[in-house]
PAGU-739253 format. One record per atom (N, C-alpha, C): atom name; x, y, z. Coordinates in nm, 2 decimals, decimal comma, always signed. Example, Ala and Ser with C-alpha at 12.3 -4.5 7.8 and 13.67 -1.06 7.14 Angstrom:
> N_+1,32_-0,57_+0,78
> CA_+1,23_-0,45_+0,78
> C_+1,32_-0,33_+0,78
> N_+1,28_-0,22_+0,71
> CA_+1,37_-0,11_+0,71
> C_+1,29_+0,00_+0,79
This chain:
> N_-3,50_-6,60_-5,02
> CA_-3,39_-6,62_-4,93
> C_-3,38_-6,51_-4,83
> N_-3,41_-6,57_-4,73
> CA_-3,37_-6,42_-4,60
> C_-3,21_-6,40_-4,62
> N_-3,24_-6,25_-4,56
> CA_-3,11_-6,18_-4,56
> C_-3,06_-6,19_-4,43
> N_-2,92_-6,22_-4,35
> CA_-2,89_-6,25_-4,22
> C_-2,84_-6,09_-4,18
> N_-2,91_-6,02_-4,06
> CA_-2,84_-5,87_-4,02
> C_-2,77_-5,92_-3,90
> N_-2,64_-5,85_-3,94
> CA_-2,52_-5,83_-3,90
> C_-2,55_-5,80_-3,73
> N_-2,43_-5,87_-3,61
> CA_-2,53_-5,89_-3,48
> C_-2,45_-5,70_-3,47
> N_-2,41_-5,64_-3,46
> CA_-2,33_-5,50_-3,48
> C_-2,48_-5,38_-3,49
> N_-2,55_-5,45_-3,61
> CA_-2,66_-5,35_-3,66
> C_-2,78_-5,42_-3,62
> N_-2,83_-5,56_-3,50
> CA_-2,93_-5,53_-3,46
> C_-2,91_-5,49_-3,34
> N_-2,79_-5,52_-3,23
> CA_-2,74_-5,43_-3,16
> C_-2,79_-5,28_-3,17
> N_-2,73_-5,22_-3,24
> CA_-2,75_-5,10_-3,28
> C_-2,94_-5,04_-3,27
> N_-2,99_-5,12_-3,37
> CA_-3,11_-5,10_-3,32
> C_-3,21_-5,12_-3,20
> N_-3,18_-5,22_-3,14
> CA_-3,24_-5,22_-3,01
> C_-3,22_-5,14_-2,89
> N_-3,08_-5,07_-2,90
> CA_-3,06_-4,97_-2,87
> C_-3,11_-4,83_-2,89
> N_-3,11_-4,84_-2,98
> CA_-3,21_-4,70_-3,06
> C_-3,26_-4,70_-2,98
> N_-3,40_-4,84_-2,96
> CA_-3,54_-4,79_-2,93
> C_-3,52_-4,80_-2,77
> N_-3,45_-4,84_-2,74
> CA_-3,46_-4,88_-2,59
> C_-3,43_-4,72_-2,54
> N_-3,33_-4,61_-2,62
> CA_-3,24_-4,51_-2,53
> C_-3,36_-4,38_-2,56
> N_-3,47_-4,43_-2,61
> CA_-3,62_-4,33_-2,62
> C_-3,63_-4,28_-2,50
> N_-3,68_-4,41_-2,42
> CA_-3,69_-4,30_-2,24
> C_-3,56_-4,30_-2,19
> N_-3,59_-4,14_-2,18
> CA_-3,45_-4,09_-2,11
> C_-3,48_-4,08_-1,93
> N_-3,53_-4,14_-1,88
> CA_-3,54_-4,16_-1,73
> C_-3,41_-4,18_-1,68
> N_-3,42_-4,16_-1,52
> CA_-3,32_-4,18_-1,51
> C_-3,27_-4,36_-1,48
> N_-3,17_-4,44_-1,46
> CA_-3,20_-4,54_-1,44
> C_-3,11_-4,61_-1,32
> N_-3,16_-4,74_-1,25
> CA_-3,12_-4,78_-1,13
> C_-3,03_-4,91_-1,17
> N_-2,86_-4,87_-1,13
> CA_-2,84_-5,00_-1,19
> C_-2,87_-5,13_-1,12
> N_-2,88_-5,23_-1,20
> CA_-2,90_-5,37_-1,16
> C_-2,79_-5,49_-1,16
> N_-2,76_-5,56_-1,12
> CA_-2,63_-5,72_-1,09
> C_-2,70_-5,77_-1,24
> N_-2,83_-5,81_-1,27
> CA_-2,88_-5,88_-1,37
> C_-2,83_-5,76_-1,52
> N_-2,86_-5,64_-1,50
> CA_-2,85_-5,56_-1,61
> C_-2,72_-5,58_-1,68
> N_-2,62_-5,55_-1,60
> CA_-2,48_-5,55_-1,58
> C_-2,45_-5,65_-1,68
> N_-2,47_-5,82_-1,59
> CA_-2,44_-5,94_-1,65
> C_-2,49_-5,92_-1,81
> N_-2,62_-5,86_-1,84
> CA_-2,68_-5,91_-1,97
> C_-2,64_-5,80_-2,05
> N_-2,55_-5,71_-2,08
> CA_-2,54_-5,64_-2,12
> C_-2,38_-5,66_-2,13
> N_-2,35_-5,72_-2,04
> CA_-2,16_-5,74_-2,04
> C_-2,13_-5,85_-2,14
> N_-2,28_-5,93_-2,18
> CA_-2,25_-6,04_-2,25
> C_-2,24_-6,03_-2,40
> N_-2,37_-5,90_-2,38
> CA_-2,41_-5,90_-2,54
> C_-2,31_-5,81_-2,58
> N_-2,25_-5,71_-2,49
> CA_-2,15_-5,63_-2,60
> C_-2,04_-5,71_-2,57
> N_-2,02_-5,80_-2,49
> CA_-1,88_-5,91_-2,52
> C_-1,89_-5,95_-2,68
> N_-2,02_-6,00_-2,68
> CA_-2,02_-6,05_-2,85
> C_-2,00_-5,95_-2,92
> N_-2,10_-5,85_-2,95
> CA_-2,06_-5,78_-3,09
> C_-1,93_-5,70_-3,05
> N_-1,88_-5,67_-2,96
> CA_-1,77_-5,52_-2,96
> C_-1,64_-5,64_-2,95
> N_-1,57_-5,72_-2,87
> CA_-1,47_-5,77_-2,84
> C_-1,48_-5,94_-2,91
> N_-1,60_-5,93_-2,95
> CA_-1,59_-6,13_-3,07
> C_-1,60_-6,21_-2,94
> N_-1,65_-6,21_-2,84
> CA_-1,67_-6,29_-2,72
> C_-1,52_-6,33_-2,66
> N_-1,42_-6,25_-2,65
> CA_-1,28_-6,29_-2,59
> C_-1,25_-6,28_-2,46
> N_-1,40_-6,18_-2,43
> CA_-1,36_-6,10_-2,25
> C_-1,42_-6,17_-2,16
> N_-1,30_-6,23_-2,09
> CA_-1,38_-6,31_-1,99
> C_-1,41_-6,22_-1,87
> N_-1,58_-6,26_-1,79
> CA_-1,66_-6,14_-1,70
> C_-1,54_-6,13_-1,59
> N_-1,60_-6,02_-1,52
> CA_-1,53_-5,99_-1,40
> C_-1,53_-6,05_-1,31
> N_-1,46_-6,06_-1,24
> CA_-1,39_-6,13_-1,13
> C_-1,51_-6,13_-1,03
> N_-1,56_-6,01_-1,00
> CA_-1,61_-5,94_-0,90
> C_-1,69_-5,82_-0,97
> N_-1,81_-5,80_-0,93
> CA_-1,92_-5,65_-0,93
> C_-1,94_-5,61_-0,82
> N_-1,97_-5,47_-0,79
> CA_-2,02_-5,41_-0,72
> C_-2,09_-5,26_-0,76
> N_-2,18_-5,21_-0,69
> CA_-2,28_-5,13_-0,73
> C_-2,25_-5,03_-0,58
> N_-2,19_-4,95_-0,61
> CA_-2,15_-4,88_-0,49
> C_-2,11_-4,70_-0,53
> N_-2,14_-4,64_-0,43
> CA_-2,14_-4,49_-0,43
> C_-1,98_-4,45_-0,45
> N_-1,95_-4,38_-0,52
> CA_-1,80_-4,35_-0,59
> C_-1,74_-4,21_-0,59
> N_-1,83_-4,16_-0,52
> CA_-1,80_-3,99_-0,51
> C_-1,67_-3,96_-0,47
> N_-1,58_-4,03_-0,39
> CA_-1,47_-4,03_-0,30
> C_-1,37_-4,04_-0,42
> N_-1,40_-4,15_-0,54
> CA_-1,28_-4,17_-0,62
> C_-1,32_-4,04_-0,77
> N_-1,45_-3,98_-0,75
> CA_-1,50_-3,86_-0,85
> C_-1,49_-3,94_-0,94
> N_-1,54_-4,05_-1,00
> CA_-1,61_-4,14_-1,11
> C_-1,69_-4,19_-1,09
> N_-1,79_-4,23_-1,23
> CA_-1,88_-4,33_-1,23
> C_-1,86_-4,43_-1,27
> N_-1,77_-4,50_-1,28
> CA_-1,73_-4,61_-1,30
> C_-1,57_-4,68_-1,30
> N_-1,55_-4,81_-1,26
> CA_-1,40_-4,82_-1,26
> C_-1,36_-4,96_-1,29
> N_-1,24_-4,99_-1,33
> CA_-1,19_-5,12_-1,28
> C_-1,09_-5,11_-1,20
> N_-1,12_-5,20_-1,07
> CA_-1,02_-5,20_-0,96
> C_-0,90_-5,31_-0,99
> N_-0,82_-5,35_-1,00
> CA_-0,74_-5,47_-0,99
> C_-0,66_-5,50_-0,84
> N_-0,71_-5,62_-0,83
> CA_-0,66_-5,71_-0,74
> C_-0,52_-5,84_-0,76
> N_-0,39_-5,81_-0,69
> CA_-0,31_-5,91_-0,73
> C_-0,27_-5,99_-0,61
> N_-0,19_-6,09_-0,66
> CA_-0,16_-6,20_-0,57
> C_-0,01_-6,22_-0,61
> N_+0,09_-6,16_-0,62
> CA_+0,23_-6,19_-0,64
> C_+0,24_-6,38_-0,62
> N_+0,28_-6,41_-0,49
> CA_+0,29_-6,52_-0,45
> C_+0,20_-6,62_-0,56
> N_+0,06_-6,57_-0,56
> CA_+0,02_-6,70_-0,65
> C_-0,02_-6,68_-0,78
> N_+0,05_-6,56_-0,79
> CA_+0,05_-6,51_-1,01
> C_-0,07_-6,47_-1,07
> N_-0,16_-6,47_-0,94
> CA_-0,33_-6,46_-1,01
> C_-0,37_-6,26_-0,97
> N_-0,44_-6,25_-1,06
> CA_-0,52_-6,14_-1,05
> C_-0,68_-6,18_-1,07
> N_-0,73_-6,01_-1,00
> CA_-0,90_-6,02_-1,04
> C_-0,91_-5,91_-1,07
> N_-0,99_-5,88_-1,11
> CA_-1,06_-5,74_-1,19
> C_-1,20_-5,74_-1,09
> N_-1,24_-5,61_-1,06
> CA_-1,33_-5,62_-1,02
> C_-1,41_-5,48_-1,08
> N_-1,55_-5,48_-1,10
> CA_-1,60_-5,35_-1,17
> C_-1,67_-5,29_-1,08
> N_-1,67_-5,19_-1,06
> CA_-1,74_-5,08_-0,93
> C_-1,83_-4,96_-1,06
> N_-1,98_-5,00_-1,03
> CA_-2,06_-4,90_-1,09
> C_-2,14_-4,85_-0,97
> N_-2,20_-4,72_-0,98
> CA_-2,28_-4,61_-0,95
> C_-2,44_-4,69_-0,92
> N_-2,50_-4,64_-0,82
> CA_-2,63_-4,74_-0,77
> C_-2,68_-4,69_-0,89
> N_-2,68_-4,52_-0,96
> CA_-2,79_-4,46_-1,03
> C_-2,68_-4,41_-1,15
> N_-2,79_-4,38_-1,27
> CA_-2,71_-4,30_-1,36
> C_-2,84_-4,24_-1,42
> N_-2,81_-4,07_-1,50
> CA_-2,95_-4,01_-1,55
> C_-2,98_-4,08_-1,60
> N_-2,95_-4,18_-1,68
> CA_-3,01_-4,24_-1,77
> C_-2,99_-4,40_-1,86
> N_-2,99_-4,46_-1,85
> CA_-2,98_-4,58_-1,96
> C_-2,87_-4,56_-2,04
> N_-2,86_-4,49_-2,08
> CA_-2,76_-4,46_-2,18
> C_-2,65_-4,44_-2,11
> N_-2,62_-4,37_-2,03
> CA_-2,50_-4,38_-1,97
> C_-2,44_-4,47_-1,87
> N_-2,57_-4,53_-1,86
> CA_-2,53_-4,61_-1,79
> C_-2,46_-4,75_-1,88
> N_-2,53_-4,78_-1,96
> CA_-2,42_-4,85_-2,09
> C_-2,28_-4,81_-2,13
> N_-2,25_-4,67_-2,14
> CA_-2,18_-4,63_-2,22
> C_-2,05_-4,64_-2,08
> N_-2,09_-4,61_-1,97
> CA_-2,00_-4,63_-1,85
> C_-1,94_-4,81_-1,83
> N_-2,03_-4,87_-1,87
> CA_-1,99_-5,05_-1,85
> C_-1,89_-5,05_-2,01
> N_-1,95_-5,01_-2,15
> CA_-1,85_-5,03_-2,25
> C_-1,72_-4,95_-2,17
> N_-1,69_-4,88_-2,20
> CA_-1,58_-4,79_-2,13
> C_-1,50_-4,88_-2,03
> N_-1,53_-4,93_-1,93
> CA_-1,48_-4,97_-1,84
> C_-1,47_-5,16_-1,91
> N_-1,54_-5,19_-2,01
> CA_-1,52_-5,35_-2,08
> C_-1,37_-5,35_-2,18
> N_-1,37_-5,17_-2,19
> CA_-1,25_-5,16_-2,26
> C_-1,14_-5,18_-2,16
> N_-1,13_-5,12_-2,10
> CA_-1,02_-5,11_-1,98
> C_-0,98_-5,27_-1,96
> N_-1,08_-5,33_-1,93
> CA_-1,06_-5,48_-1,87
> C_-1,00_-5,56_-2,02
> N_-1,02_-5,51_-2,09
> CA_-0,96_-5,59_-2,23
> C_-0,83_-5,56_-2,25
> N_-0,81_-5,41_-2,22
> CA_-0,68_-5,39_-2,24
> C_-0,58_-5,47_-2,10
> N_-0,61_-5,47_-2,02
> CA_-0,52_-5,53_-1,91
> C_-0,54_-5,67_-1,90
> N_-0,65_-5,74_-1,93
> CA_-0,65_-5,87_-1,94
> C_-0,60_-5,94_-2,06
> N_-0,64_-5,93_-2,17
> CA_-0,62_-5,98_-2,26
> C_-0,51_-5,92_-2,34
> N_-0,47_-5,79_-2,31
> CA_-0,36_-5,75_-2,42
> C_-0,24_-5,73_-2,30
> N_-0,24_-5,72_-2,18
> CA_-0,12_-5,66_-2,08
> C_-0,09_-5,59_-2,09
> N_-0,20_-5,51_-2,11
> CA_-0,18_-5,31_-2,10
> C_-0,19_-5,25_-2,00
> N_-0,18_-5,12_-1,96
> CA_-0,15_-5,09_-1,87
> C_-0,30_-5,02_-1,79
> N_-0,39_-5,05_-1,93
> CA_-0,53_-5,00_-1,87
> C_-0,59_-4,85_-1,89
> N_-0,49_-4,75_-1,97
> CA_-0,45_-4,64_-1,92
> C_-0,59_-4,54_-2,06
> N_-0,59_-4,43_-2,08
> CA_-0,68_-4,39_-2,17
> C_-0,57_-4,38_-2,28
> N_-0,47_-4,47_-2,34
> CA_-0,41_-4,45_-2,49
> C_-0,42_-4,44_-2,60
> N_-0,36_-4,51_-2,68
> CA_-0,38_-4,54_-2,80
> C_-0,50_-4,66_-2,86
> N_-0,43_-4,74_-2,77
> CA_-0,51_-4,88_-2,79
> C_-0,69_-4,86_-2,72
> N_-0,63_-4,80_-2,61
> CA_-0,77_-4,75_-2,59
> C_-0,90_-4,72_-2,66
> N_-0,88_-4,58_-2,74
> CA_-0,89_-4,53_-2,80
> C_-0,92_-4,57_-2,94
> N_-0,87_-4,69_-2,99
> CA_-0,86_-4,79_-3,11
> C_-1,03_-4,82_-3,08
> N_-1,11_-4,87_-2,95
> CA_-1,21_-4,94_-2,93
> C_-1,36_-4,83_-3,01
> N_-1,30_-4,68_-2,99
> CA_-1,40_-4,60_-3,03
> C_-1,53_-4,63_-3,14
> N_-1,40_-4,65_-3,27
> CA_-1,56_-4,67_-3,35
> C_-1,65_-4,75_-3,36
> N_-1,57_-4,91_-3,31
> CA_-1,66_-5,01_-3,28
> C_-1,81_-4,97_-3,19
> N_-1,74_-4,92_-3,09
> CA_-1,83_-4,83_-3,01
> C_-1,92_-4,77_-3,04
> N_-1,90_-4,68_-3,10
> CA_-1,97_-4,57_-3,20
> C_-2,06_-4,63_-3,28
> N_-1,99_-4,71_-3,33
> CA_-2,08_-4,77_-3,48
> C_-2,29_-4,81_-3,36
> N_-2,22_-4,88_-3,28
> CA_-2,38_-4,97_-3,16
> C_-2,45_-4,83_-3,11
> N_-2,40_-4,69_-3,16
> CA_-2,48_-4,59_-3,03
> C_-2,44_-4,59_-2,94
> N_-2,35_-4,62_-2,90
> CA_-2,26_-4,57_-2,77
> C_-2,11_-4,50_-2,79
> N_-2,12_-4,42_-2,63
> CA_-1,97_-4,34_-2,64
> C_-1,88_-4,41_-2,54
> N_-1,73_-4,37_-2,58
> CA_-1,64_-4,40_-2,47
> C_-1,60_-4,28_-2,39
């Protein structure tokens, strides 16, 4: 009888091997997507619906590498989320670890009506986090 591994711990290892070369890396619109999906599954149970909006743009003015912007509409009750990443980051790894971070943010404001902020709840996302090889 095969044993089924847990999607948390092959996550985990594909990451391993992938965060070997430490180059630096260029982000990509395709990267982003494929990576916003797979940690939708294992980190949030597939609840997070994508962003509104991407962009891949220089951020030095706001002194981050990464963000979620929010966009609202009073009059028609609608918001968008939109995510602003860095063209480059040293490495792969951070560059992951900057999209979880910012997948938290968007969870807390979309799905729970939080305020988005670095809290409690925030901070609840950590060891999930942790557990895949990544930081918040």
């Amino acid at each position: 009888m095969k044993r089924r591994i847990p999607k948390k711990l092959k996550l985990k290892r594909k990451l391993k091997k992938e965060f070997v070369n430490n180059r630096r890396y260029i982000t990509t619109y395709k990267d982003i997507k494929r990576y916003f999906k797979t940690l939708n599954s294992v980190i949030f149970d597939s609840r997070l619906s994508p962003f509104g909006k991407i962009e891949i743009k220089n951020l030095e003015r706001e002194k981050c590498i990464g963000q979620v912007v929010t966009f609202e509409w009073k009059r028609k009750g609608t918001r968008l989320y939109k995510l602003e990443m860095l063209p480059k980051y040293p490495n792969f790894k951070d560059f992951l670890d900057t999209l979880v971070h910012e997948m938290v943010h968007l969870y807390q404001m979309q799905n729970l009506g939080d305020t988005g902020n670095h809290n409690d709840l925030f901070w609840s996302f950590e060891p999930k986090v942790n557990y895949v090889g990544l930081r918040l």
